[in-house]
N, CA, C and O atoms as CSV, one atom per row, in Angstrom:
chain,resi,resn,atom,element,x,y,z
A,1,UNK,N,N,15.516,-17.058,-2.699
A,1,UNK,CA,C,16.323,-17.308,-1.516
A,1,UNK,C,C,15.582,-16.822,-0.274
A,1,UNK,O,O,14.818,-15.868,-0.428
A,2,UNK,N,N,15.695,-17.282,0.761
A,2,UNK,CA,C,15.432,-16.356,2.187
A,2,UNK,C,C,15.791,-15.500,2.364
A,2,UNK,O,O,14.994,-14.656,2.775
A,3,UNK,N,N,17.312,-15.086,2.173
A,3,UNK,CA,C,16.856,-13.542,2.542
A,3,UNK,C,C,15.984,-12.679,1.822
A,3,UNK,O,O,15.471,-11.692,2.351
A,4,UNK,N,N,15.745,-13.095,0.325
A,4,UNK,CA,C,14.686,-12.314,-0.318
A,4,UNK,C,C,13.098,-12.358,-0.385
A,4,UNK,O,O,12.392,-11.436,-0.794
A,5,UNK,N,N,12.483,-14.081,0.277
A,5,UNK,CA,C,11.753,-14.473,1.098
A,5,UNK,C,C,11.072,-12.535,2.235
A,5,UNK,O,O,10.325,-11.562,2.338
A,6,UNK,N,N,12.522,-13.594,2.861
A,6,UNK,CA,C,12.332,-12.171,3.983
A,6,UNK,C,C,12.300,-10.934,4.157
A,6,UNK,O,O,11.833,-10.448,5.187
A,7,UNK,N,N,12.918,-10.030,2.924
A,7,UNK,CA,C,12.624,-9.184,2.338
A,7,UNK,C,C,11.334,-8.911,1.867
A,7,UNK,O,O,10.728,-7.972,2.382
A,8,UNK,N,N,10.803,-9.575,0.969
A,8,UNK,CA,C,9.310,-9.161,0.891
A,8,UNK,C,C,7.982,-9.291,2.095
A,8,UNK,O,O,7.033,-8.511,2.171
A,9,UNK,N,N,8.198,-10.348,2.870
A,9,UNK,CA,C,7.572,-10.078,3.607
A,9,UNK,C,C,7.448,-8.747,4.760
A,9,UNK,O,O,6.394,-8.462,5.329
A,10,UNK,N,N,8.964,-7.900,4.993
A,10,UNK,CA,C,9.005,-7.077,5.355
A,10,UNK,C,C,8.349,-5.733,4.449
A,10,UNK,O,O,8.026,-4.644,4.924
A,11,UNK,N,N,8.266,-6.132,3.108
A,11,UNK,CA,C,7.940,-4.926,2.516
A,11,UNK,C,C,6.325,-4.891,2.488
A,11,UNK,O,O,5.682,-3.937,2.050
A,12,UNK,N,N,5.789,-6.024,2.997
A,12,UNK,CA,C,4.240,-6.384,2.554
A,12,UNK,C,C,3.252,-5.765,4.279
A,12,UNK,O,O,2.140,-5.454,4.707
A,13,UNK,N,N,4.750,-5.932,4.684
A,13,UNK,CA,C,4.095,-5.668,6.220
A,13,UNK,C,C,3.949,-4.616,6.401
A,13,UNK,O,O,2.895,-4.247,6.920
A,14,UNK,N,N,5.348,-3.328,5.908
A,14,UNK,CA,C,4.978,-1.801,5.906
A,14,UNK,C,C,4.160,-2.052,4.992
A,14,UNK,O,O,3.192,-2.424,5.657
A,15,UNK,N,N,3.847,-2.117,3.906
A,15,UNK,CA,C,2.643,-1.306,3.559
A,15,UNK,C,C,1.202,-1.795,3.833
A,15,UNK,O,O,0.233,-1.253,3.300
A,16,UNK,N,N,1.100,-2.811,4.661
A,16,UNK,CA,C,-0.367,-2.868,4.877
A,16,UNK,C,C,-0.116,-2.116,5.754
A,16,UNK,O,O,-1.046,-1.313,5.684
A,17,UNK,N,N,0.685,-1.730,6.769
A,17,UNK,CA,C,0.487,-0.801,7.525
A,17,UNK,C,C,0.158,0.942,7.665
A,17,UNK,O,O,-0.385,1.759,8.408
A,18,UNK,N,N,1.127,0.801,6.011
A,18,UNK,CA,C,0.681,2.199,5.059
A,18,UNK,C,C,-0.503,2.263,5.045
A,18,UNK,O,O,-1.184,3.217,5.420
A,19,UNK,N,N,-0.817,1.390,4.669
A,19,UNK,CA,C,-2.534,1.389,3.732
A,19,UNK,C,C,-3.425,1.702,4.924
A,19,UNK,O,O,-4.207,2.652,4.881
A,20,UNK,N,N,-3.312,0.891,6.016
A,20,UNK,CA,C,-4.258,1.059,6.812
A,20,UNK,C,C,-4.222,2.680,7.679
A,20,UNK,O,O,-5.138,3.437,8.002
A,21,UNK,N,N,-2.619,2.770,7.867
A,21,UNK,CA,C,-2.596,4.590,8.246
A,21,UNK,C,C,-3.043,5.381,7.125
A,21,UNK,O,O,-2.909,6.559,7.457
A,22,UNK,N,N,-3.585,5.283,5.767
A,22,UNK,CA,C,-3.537,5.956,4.652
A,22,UNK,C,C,-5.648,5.967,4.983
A,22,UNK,O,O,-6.393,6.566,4.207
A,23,UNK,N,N,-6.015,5.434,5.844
A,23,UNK,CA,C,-7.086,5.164,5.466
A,23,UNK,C,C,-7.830,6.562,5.791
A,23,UNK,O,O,-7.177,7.246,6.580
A,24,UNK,N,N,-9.113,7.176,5.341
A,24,UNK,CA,C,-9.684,8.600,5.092
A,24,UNK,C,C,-10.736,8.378,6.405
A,24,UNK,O,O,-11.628,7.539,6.532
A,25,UNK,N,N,-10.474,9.016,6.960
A,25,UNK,CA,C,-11.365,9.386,8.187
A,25,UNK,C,C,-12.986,9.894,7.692
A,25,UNK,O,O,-13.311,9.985,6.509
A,26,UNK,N,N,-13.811,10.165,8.739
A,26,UNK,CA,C,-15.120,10.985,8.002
A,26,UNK,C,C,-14.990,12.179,8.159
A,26,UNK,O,O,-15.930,12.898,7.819
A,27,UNK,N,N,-13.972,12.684,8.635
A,27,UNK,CA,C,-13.771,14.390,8.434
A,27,UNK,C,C,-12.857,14.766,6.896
A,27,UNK,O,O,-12.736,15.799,6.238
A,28,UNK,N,N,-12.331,13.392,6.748
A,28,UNK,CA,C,-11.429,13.909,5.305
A,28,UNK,C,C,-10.110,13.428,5.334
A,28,UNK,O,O,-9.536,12.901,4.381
A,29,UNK,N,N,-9.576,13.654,6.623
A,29,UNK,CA,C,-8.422,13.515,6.893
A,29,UNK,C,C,-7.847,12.126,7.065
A,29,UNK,O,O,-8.791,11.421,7.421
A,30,UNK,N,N,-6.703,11.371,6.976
A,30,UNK,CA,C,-6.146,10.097,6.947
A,30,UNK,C,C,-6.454,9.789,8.814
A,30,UNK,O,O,-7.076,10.626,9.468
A,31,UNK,N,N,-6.006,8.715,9.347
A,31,UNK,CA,C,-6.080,8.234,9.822
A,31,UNK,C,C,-4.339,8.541,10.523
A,31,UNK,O,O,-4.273,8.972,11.674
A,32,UNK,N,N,-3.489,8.370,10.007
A,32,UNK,CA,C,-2.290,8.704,10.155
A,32,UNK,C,C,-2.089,10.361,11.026
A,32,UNK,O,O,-1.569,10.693,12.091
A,33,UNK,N,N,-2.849,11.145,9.854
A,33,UNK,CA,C,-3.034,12.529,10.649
A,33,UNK,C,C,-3.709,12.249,11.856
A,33,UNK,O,O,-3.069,12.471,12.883
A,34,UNK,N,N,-4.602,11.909,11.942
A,34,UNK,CA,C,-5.090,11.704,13.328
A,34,UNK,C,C,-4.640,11.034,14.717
A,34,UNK,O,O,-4.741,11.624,15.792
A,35,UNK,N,N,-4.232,9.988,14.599
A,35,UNK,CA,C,-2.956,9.161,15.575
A,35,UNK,C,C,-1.699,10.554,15.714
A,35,UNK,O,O,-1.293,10.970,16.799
A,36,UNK,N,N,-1.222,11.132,14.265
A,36,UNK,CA,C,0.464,11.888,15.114
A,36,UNK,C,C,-0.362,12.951,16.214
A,36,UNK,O,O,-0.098,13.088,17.409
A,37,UNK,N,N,-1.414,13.638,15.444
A,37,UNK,CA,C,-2.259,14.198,16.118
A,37,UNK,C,C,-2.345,14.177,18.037
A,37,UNK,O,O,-1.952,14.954,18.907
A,38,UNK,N,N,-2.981,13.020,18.045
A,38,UNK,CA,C,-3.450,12.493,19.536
A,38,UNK,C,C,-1.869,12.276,20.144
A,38,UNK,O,O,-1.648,12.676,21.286
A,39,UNK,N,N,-0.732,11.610,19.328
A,39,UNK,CA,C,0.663,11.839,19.754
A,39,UNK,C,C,1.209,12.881,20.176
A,39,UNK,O,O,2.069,12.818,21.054
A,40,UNK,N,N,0.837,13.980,19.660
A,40,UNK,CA,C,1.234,15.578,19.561
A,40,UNK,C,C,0.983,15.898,21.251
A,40,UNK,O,O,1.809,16.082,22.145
A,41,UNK,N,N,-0.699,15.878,21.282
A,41,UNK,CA,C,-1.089,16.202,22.569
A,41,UNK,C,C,-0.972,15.865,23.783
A,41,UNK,O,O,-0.894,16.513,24.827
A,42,UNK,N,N,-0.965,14.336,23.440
A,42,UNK,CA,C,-1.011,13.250,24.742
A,42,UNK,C,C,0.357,12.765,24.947
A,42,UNK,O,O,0.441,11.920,25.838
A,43,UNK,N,N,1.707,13.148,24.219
A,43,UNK,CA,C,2.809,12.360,24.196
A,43,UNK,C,C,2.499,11.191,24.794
A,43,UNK,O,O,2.781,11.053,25.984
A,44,UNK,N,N,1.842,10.112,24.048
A,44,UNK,CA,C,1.461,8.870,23.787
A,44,UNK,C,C,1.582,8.110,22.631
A,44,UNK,O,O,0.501,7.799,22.132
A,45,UNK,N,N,2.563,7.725,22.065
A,45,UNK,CA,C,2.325,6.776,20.701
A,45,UNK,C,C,2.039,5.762,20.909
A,45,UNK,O,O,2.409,4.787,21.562
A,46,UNK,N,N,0.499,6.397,19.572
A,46,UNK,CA,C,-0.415,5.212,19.228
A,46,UNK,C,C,0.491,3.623,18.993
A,46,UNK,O,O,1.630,3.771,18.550
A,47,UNK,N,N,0.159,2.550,19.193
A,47,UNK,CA,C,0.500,1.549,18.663
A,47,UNK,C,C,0.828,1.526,17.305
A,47,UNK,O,O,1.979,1.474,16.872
A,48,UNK,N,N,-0.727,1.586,16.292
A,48,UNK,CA,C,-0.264,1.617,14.456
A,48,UNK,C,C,0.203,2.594,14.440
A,48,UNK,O,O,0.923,2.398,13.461
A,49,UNK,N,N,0.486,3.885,14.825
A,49,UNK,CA,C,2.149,4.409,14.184
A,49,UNK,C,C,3.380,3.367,14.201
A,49,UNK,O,O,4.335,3.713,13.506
A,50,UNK,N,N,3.479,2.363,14.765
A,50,UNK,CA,C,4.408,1.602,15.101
A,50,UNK,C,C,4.696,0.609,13.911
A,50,UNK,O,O,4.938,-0.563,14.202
A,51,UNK,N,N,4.683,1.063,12.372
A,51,UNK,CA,C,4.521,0.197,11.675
A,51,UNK,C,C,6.464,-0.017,11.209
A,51,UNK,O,O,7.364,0.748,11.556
A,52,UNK,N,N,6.590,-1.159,10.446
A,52,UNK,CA,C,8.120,-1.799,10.308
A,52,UNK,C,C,8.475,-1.083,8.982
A,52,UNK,O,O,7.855,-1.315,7.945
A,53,UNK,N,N,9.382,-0.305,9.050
A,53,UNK,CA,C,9.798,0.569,7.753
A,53,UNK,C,C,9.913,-0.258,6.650
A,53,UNK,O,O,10.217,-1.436,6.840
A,54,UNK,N,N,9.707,0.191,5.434
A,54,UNK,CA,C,9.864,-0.612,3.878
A,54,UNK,C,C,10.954,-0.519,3.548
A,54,UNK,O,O,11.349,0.518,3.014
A,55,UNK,N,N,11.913,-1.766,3.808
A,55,UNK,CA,C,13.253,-2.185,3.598
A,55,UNK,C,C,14.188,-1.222,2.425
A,55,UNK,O,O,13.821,-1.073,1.259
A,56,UNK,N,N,15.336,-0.678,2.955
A,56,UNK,CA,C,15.993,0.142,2.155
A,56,UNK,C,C,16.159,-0.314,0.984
A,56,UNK,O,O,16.214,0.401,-0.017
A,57,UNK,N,N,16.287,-1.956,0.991
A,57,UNK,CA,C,17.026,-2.396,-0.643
A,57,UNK,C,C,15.025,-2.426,-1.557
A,57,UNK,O,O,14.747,-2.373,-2.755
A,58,UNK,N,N,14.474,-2.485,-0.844
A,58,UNK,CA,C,13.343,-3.296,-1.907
A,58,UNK,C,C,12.537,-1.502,-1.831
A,58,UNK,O,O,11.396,-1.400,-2.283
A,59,UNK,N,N,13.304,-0.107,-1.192
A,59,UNK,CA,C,11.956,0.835,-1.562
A,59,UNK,C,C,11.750,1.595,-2.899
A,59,UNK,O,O,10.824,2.395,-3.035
A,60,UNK,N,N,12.882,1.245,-4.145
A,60,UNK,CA,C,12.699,1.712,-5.147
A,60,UNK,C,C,11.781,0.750,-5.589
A,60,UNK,O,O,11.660,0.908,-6.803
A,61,UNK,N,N,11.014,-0.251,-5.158
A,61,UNK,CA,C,9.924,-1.118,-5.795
A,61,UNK,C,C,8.063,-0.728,-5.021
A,61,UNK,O,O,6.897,-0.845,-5.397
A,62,UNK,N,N,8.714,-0.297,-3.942
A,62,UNK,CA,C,7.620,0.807,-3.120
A,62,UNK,C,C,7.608,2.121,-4.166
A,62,UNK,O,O,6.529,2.603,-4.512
A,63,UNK,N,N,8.473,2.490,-4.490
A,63,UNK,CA,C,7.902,3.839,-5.160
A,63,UNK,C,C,7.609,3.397,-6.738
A,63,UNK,O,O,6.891,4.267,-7.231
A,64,UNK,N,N,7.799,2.738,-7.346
A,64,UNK,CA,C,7.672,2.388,-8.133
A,64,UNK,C,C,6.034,1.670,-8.530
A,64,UNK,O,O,5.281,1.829,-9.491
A,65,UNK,N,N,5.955,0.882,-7.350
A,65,UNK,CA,C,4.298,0.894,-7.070
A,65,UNK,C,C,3.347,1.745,-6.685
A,65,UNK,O,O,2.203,1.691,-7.137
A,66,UNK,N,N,3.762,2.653,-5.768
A,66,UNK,CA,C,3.032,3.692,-5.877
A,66,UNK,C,C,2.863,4.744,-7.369
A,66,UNK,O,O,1.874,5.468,-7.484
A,67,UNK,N,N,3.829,4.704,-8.316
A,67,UNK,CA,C,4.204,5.209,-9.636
A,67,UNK,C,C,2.257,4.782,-10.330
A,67,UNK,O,O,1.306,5.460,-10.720
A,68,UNK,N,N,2.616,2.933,-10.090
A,68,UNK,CA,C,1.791,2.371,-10.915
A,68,UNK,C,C,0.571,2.064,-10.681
A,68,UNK,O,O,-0.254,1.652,-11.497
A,69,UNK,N,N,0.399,2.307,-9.282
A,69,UNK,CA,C,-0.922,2.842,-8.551
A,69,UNK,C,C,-1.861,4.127,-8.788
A,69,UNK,O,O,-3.074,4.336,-8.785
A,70,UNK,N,N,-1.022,4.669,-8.939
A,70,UNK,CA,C,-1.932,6.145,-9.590
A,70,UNK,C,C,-2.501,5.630,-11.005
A,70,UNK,O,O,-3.577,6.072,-11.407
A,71,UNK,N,N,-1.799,4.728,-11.727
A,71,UNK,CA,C,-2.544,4.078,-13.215
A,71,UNK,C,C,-3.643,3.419,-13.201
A,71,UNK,O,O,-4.133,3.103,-14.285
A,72,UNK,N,N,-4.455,2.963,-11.675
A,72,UNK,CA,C,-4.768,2.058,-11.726
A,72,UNK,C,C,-6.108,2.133,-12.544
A,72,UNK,O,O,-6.672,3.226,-12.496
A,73,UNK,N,N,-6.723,1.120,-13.305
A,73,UNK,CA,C,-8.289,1.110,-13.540
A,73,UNK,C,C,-9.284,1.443,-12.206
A,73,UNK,O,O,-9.235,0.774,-11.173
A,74,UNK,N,N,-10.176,2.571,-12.406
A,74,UNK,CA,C,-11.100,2.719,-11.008
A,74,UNK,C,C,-12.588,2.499,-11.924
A,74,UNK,O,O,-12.769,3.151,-12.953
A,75,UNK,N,N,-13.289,1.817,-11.575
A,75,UNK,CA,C,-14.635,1.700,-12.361
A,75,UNK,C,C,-15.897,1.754,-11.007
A,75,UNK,O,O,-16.325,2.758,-10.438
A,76,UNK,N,N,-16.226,0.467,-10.800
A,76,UNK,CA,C,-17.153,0.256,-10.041
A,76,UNK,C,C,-16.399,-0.127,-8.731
A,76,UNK,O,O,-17.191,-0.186,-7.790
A,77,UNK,N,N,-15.255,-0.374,-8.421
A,77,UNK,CA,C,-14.737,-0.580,-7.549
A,77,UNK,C,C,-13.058,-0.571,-8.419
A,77,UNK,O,O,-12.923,-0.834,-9.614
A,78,UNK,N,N,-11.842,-0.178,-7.405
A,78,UNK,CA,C,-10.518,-0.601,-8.258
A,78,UNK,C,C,-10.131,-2.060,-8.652
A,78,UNK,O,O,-10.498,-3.104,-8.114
A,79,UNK,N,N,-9.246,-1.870,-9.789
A,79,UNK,CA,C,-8.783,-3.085,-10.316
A,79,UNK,C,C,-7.421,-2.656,-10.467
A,79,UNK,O,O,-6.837,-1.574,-10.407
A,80,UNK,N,N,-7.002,-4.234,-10.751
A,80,UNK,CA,C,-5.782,-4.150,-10.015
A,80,UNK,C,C,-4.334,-4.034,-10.933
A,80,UNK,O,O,-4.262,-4.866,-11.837
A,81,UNK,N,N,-3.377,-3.258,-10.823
A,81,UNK,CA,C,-2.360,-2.725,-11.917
A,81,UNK,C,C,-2.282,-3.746,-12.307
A,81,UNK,O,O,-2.294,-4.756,-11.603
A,82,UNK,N,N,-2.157,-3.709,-13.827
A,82,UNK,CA,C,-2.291,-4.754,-14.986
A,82,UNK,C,C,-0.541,-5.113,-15.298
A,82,UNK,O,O,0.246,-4.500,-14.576
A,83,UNK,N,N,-0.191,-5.685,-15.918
A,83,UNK,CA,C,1.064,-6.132,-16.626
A,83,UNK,C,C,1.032,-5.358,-17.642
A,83,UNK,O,O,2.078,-4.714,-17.721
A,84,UNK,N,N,0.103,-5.071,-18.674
A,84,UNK,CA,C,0.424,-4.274,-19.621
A,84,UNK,C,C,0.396,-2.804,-19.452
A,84,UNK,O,O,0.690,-2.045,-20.375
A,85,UNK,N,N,-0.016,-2.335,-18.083
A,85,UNK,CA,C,0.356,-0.836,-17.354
A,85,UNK,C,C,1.672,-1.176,-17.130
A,85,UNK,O,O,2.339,-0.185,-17.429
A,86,UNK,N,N,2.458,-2.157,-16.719
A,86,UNK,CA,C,3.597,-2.385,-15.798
A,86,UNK,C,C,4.538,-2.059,-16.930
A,86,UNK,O,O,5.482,-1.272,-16.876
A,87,UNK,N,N,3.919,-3.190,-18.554
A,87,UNK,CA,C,4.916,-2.895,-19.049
A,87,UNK,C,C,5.210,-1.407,-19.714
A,87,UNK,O,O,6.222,-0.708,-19.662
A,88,UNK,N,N,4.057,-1.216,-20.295
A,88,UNK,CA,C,3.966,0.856,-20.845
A,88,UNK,C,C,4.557,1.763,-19.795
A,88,UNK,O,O,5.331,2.676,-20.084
A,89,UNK,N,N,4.259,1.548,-18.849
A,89,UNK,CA,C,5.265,2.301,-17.528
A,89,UNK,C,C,6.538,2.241,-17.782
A,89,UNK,O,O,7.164,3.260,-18.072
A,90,UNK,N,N,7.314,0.606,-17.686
A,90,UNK,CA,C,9.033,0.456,-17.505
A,90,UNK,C,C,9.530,1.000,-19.014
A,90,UNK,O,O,10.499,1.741,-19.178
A,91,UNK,N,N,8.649,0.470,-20.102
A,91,UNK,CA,C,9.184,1.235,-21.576
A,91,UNK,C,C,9.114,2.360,-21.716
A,91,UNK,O,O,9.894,2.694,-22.608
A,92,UNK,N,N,8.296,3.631,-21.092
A,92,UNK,CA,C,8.029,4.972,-20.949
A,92,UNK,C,C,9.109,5.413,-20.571
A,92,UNK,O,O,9.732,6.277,-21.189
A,93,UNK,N,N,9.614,4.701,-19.132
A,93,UNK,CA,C,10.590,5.353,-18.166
A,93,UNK,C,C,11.922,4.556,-18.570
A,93,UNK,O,O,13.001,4.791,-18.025
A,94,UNK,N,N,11.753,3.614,-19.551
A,94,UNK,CA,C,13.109,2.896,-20.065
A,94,UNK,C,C,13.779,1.563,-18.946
A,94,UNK,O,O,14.757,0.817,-18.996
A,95,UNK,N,N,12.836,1.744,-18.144
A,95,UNK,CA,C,13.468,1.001,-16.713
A,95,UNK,C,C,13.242,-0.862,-17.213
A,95,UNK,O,O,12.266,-1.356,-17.777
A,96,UNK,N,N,14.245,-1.403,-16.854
A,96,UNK,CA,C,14.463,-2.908,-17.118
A,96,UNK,C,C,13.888,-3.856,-16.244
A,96,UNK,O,O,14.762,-4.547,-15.722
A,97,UNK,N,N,12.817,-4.126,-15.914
A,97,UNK,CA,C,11.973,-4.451,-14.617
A,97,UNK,C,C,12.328,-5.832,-14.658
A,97,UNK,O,O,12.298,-6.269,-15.808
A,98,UNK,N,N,12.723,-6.843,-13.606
A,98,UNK,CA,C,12.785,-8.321,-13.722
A,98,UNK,C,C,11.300,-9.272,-13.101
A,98,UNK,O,O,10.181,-8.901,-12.748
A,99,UNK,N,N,11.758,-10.213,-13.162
A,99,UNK,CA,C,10.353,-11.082,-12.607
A,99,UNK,C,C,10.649,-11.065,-11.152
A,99,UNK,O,O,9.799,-11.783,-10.627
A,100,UNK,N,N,11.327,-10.660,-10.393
A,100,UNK,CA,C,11.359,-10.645,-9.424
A,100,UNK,C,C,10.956,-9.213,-8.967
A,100,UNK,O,O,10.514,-9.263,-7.819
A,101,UNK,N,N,10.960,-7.997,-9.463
A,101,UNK,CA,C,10.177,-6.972,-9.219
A,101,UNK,C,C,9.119,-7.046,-9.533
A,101,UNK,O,O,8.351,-6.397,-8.823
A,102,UNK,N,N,8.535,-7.764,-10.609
A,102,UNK,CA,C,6.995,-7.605,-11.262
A,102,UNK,C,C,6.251,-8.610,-9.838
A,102,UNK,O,O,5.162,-8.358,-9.324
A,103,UNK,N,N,7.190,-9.757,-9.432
A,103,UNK,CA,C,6.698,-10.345,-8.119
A,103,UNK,C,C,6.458,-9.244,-7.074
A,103,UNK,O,O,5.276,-9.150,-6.743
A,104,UNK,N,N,7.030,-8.667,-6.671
A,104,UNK,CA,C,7.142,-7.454,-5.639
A,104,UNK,C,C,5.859,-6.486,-5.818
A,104,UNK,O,O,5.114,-6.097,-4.918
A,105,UNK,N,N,5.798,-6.250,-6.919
A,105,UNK,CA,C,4.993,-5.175,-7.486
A,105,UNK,C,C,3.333,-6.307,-7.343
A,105,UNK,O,O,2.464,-6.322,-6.471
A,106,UNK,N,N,3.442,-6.865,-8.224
A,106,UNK,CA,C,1.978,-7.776,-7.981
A,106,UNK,C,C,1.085,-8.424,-6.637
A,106,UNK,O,O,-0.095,-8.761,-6.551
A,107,UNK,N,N,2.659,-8.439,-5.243
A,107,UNK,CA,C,2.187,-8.710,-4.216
A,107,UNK,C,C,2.171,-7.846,-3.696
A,107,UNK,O,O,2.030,-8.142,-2.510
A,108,UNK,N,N,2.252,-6.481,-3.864
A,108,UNK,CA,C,1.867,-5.248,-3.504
A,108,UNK,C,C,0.585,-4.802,-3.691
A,108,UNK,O,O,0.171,-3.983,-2.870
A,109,UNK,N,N,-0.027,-5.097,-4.441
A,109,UNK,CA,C,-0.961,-4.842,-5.039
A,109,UNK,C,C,-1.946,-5.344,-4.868
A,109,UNK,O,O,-2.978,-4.672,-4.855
A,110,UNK,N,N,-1.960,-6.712,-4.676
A,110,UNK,CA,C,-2.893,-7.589,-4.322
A,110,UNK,C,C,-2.921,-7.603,-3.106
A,110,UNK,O,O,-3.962,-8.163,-2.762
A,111,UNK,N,N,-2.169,-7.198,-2.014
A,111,UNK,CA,C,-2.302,-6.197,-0.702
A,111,UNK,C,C,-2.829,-5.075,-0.750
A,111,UNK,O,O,-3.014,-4.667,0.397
A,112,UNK,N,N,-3.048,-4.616,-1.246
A,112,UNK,CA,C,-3.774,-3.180,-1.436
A,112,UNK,C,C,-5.182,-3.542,-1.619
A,112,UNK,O,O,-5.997,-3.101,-0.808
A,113,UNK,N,N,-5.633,-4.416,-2.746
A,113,UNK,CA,C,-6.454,-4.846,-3.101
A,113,UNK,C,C,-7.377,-5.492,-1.616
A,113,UNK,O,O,-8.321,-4.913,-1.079
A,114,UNK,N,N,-6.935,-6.473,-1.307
A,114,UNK,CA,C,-7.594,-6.739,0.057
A,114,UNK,C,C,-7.693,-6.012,0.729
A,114,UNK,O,O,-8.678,-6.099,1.461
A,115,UNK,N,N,-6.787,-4.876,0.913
A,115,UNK,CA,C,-7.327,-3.960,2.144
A,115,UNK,C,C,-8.583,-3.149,1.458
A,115,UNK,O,O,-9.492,-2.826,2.222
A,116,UNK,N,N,-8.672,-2.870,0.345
A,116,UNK,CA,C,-9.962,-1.867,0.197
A,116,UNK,C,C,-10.768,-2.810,-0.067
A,116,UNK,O,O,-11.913,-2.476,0.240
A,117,UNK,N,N,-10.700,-3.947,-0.540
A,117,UNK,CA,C,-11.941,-4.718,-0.066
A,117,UNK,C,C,-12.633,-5.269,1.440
A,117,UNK,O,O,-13.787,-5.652,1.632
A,118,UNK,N,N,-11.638,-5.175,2.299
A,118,UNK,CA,C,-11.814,-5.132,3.635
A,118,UNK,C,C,-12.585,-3.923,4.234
A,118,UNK,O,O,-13.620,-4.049,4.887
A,119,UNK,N,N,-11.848,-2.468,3.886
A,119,UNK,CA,C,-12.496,-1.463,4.097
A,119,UNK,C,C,-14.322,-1.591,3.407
A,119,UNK,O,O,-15.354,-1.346,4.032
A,120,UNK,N,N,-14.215,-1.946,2.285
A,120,UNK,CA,C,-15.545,-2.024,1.788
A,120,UNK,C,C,-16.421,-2.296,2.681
A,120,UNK,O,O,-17.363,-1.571,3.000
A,121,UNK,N,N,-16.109,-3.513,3.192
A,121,UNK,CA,C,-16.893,-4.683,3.555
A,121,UNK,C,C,-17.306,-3.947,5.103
A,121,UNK,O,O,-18.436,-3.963,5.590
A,122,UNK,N,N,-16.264,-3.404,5.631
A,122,UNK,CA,C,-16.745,-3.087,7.152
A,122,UNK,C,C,-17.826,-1.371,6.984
A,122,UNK,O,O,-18.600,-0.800,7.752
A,123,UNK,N,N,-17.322,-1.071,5.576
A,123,UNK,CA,C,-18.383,-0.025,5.559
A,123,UNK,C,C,-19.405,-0.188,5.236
A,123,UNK,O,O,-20.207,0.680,5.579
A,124,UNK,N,N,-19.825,-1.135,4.575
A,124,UNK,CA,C,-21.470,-1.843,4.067
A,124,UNK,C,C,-21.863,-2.135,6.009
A,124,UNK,O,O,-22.678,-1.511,6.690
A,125,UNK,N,N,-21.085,-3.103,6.378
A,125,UNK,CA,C,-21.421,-3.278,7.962
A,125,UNK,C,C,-21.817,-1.759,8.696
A,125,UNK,O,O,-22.885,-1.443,9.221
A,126,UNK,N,N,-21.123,-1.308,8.607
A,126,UNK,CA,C,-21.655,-0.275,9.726
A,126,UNK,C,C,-22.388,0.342,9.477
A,126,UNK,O,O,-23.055,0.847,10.380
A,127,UNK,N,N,-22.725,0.698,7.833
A,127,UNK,CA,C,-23.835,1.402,7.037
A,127,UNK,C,C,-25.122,0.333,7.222
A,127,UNK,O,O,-26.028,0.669,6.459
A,128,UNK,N,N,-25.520,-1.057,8.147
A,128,UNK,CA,C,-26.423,-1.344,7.738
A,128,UNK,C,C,-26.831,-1.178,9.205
A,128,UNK,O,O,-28.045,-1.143,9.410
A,129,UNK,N,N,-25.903,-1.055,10.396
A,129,UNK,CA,C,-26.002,-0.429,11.939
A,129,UNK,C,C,-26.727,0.573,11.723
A,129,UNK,O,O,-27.038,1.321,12.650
């Protein structure tokens, strides 16, 4: 339906926005810390603090991805939460997951996925500056 349409796209939007405030500075620190930071001093908010909250009905599928994110395969680069993590997870925790969360969860993911391949890519760039 549309409103559930519209629902996920709201949930895809906070978290690229997560992801990108989540990103590790070269001192260590997120990126997030650094913006409330410059907020703190300058009572100025940054723009990307300005990201669209992860919809009340869809954030038990936000935490739930983050659950299945910590599972993820990390090798030569990450790969991306599997179905058979998804399912050993919901049978572990007993939880009844539908195809419409495993949708939620997979386009979560595959958002995540592009962003650290994005990050990759601009760090090979600036590493060749």
């Amino acid at each position: 339906s549309k409103f559930f349409e519209g629902l996920i796209d709201q949930l895809l939007a906070a978290a690229k926005g997560k992801f990108e405030l989540s990103e590790e500075m070269d001192d260590g620190l997120t990126l997030e810390h650094h913006l409330i930071s410059y907020w703190k001093q300058s009572g100025i908010l940054p723009d990307q603090l300005n990201i669209p909250p992860i919809p009340h009905e869809l954030y038990y599928i936000w935490s739930w991805w983050l659950d299945l994110h910590k599972t993820r395969p990390v090798g030569m680069s990450e790969g991306h939460v599997t179905y058979t993590e998804m399912s050993n997870w919901s049978n572990l925790l007993k939880i009844k997951i539908t195809p419409f969360e495993i949708r939620c969860i997979m386009l979560l993911d595959s958002a995540y996925i592009s962003f650290r391949i994005k990050q990759e890519k601009q760090k090979l760039a600036s590493s060749k500056n």
